[in-house]
C-alpha atoms as an extended CHARMM CRD file, in Angstrom:
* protein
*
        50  EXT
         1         1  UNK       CA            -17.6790000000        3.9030000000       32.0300000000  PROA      1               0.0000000000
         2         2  UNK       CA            -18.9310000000        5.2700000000       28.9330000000  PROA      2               0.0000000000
         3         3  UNK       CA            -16.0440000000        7.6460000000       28.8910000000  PROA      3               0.0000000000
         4         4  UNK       CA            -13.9690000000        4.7240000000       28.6780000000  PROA      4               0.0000000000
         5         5  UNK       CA            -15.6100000000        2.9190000000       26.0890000000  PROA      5               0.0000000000
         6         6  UNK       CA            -15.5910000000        5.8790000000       23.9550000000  PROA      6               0.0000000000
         7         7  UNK       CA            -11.9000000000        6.0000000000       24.5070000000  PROA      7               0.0000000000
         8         8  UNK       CA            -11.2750000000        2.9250000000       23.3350000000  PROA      8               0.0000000000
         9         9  UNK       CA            -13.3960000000        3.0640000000       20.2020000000  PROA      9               0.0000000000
        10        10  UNK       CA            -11.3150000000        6.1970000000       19.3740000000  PROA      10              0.0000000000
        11        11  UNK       CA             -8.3520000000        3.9220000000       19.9230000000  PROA      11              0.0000000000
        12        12  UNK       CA             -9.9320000000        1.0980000000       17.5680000000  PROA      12              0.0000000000
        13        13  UNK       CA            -10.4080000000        3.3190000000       15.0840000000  PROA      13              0.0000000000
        14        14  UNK       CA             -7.0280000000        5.0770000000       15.0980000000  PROA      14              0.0000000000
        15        15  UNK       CA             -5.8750000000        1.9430000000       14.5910000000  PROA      15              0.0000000000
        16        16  UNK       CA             -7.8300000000        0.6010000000       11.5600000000  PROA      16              0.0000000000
        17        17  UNK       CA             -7.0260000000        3.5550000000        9.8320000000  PROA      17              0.0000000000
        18        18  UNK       CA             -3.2890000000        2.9890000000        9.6980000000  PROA      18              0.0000000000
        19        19  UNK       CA             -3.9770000000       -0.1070000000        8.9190000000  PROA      19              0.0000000000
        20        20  UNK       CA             -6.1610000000        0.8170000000        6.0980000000  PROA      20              0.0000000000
        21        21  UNK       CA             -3.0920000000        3.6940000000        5.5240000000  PROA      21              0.0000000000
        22        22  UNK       CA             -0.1170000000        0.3990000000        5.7630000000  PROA      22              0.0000000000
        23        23  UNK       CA             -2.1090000000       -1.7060000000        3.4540000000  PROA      23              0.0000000000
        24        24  UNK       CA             -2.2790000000        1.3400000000        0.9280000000  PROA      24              0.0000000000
        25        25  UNK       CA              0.9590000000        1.8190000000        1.1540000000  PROA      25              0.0000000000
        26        26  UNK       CA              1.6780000000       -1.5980000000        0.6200000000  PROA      26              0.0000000000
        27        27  UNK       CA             -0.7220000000       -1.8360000000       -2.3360000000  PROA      27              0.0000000000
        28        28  UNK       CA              1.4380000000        1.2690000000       -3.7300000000  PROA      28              0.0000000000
        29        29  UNK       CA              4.6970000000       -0.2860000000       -3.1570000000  PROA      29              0.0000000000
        30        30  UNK       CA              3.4160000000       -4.0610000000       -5.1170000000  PROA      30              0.0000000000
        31        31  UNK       CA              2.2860000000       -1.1170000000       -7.8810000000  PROA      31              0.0000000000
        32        32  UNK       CA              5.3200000000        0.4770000000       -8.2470000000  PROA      32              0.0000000000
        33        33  UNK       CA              7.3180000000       -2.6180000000       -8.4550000000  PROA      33              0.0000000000
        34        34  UNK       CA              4.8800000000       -4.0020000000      -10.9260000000  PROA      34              0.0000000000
        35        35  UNK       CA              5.6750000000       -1.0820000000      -13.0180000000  PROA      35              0.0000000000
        36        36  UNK       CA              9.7070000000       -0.9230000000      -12.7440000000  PROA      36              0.0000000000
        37        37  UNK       CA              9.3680000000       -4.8400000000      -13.5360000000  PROA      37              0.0000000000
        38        38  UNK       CA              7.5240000000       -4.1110000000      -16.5740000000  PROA      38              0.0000000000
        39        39  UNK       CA              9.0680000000       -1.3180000000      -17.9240000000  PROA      39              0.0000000000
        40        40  UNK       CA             12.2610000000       -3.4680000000      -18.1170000000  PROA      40              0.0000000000
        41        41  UNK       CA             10.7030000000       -6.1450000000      -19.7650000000  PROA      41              0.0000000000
        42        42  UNK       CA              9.6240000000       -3.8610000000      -22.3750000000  PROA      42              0.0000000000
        43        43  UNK       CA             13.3680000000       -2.3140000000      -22.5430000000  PROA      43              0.0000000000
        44        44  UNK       CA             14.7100000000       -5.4520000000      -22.6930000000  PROA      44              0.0000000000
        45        45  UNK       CA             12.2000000000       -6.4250000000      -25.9330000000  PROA      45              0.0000000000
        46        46  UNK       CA             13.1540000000       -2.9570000000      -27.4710000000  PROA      46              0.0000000000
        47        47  UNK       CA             16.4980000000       -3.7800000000      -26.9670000000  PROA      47              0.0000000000
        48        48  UNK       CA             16.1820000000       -7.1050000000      -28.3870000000  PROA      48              0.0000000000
        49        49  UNK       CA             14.4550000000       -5.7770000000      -31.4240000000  PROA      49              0.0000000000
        50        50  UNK       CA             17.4210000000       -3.9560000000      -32.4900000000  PROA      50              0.0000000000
């Protein structure tokens, strides 16, 4: 019994921590986009300055 429920904490907590990890990930990906999106905004500005 106790065996088991151990088991399935493990399990439980494996599986928060990818989620944690996917939502990270997925926080780092909105970031990154954020940044390519900006940084051509600002290149189209320069650009326009010219």
């Amino acid at each position: 019994m106790t065996r088991e429920l151990m088991k399935n904490a493990k399990e439980r907590t494996d599986l928060s921590s990818e989620l944690e990890q996917d939502l990270e990930d997925l926080g780092l990906q909105r970031r990154m986009k954020q940044l390519d999106l900006e940084s051509k905004l600002l290149k189209n500005q320069k650009d326009e300055l010219v």
